[in-house]
Every structure is written in C-alpha cells, then in structure tokens.
Backbone as CSV, one residue per row, in Angstrom:
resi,resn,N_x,N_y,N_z,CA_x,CA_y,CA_z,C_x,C_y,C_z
1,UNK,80.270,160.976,104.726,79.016,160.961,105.452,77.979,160.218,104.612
2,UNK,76.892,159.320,105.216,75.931,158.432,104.568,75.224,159.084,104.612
3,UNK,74.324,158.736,103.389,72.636,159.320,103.542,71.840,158.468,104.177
4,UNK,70.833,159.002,104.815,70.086,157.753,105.148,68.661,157.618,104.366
5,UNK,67.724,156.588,103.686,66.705,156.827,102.959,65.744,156.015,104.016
6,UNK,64.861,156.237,104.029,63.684,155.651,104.595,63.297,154.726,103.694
7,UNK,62.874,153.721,103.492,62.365,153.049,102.869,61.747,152.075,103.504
8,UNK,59.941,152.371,103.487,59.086,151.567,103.813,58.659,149.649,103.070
9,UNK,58.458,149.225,103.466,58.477,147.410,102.733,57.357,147.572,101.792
10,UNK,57.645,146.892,100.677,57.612,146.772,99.290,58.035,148.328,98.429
11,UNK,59.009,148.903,99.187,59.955,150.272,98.806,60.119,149.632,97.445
12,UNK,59.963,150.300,96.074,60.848,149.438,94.828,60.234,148.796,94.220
13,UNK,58.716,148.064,94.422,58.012,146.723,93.745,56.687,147.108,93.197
14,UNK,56.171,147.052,92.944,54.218,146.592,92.105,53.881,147.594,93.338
15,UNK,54.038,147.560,94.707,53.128,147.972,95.595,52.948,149.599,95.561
16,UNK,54.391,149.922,95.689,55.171,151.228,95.612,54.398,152.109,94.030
17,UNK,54.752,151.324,92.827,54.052,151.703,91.426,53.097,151.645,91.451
18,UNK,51.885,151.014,92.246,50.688,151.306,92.623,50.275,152.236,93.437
19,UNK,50.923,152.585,94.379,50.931,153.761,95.431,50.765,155.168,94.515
20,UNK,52.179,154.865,94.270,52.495,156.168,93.145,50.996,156.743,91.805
21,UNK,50.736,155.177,91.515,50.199,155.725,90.260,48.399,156.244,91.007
22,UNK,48.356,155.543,92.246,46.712,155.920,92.629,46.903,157.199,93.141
23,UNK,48.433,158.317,93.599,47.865,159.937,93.924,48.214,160.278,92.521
24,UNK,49.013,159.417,91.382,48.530,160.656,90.506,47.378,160.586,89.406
25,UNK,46.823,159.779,89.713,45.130,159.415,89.207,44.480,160.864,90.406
26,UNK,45.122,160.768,91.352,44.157,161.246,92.153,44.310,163.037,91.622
27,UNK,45.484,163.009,91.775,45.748,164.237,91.397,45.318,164.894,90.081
28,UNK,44.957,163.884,89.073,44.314,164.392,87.786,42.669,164.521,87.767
29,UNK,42.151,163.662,88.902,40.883,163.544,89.565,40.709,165.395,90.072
30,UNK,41.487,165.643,90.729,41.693,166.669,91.579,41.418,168.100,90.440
31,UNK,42.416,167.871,89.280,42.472,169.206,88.372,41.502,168.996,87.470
32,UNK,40.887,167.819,87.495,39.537,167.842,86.640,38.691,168.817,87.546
33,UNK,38.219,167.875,88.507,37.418,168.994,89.570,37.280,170.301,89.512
34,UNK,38.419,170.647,89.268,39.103,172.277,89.596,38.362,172.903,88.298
35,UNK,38.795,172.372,86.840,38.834,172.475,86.206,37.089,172.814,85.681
36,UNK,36.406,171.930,86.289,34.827,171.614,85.791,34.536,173.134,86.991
37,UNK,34.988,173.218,87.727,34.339,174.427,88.654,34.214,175.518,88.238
38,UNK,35.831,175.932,87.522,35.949,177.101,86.910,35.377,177.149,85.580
39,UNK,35.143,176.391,84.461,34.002,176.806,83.570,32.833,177.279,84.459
40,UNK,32.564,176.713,85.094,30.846,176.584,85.649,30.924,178.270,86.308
41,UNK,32.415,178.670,87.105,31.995,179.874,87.967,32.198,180.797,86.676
42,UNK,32.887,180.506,85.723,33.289,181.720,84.593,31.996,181.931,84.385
43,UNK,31.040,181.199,83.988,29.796,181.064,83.406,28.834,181.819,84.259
44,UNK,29.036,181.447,85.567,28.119,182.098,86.385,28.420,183.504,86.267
45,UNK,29.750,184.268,86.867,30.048,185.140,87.162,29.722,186.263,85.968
46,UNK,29.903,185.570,84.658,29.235,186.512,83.342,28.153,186.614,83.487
47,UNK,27.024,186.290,83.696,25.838,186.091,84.351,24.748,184.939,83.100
48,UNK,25.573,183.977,82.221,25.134,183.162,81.666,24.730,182.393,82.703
49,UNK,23.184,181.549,82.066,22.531,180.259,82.936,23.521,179.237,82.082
50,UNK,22.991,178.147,82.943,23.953,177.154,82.350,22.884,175.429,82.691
51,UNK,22.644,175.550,81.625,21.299,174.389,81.832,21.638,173.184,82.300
52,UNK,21.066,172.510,82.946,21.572,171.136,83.507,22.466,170.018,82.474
53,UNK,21.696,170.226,81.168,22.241,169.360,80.070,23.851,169.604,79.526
54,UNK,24.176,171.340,79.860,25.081,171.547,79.694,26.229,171.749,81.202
55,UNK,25.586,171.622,82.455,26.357,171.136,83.558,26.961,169.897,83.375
56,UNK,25.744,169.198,82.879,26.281,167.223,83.186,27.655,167.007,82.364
57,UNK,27.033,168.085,80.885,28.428,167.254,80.266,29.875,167.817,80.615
58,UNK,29.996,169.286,80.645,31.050,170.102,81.400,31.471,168.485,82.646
59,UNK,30.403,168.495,83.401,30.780,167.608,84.917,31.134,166.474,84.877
60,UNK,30.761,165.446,83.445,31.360,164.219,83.357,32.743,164.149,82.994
61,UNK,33.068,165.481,81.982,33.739,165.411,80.782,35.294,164.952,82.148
62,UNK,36.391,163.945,81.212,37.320,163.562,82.306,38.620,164.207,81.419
63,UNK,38.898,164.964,80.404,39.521,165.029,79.786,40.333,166.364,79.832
64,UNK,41.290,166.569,80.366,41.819,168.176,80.986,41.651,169.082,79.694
65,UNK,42.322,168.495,77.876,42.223,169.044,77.138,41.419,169.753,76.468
66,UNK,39.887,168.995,77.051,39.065,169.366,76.511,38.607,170.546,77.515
67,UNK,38.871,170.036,78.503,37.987,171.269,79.499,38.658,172.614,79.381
68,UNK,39.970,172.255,78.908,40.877,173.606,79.108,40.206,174.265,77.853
69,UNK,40.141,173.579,76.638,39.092,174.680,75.563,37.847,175.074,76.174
70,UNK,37.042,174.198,76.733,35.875,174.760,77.187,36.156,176.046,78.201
71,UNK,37.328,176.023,79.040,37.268,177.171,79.836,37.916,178.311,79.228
72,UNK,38.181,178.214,78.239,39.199,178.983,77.083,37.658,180.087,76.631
73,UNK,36.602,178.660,75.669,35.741,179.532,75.639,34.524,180.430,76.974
74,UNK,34.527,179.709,77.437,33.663,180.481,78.808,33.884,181.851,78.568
75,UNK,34.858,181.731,78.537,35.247,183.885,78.726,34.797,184.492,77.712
76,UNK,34.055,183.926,76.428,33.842,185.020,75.704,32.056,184.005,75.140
77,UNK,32.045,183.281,74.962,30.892,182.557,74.938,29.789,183.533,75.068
78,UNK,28.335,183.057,74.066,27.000,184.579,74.450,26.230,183.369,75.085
79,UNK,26.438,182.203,74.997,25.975,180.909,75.925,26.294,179.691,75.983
80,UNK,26.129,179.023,77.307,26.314,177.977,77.841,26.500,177.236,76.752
81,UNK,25.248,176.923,76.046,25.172,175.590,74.601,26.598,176.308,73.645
82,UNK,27.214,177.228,73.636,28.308,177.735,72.245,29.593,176.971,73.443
83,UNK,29.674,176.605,74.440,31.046,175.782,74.878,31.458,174.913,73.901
84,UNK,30.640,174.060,73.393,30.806,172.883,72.634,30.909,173.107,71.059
85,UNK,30.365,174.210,70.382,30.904,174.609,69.338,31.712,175.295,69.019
86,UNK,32.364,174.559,67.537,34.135,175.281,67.232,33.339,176.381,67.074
87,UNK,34.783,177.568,66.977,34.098,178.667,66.904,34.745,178.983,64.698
88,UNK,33.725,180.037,64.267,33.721,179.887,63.111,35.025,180.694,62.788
89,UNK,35.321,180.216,61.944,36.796,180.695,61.149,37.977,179.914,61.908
90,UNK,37.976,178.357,62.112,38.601,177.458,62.861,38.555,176.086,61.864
C-alpha cells in the first residue's frame, strides 16, 4: 500500500524554509508575549506597582532566557526595580 503526501509547489525549496522558519519566529514571538504577561501578572497579583520604566524593559526584553529569570524572580521580589538585580550570594 502507498502513502500518499500532499505536497504543495515549492514543497522542499527556499520557499518551504521560509514558511517554516516565519511560524517559528512566530512562535517564539508568541512565548515572549506569554512570557512578558506573566512577570507583569506575577507582579500585579503580589500587589507590587510596577513603574512604566520597569514595564518597557520587561516588554521590549526579546530574550526567553532572560525573561524566564525575571519571572523566576517575580515570585519573591519586595519590588518591581529588584527584577533586574542578581540576587546577593550569586
């Protein structure tokens, strides 16, 4: 018995590796997003403010690694401005 594959034109070429690579840009677009939300709601929900200066950079930042420390600290943070500093004995 044959398989059958679908394969749409330029299936295999530059077009296809471009396809591919713009959802998973998109998709890292996507867990940034996610990512910048949940610092921001951790923050809220403790009932820390969170000053615009320290929204923008949380909101630019494009870097999952970094955000994942920043949301690492959120949970124990006494404020918004201590995201960005190591913590002591590090």
């Amino acid at each position: 018995m044959s398989t059958y594959r679908i394969r749409f034109p330029g299936s295999g070429t530059i077009i296809e590796e471009a396809i591919l690579k713009g959802r998973e840009q998109g998709r890292n677009e996507v867990r940034i997003r996610v990512r910048v939300e949940d610092i921001l709601r951790v923050l809220r929900v403790r009932g820390i403010e969170v000053p615009d200066a320290v929204r923008e950079r949380v909101s630019s930042c494009d870097d999952l690694e970094v955000l994942g420390t920043w949301l690492d600290r959120a949970v124990t943070v006494g404020s918004a401005d201590d995201l960005f500093e190591e913590p002591s004995g590090a």
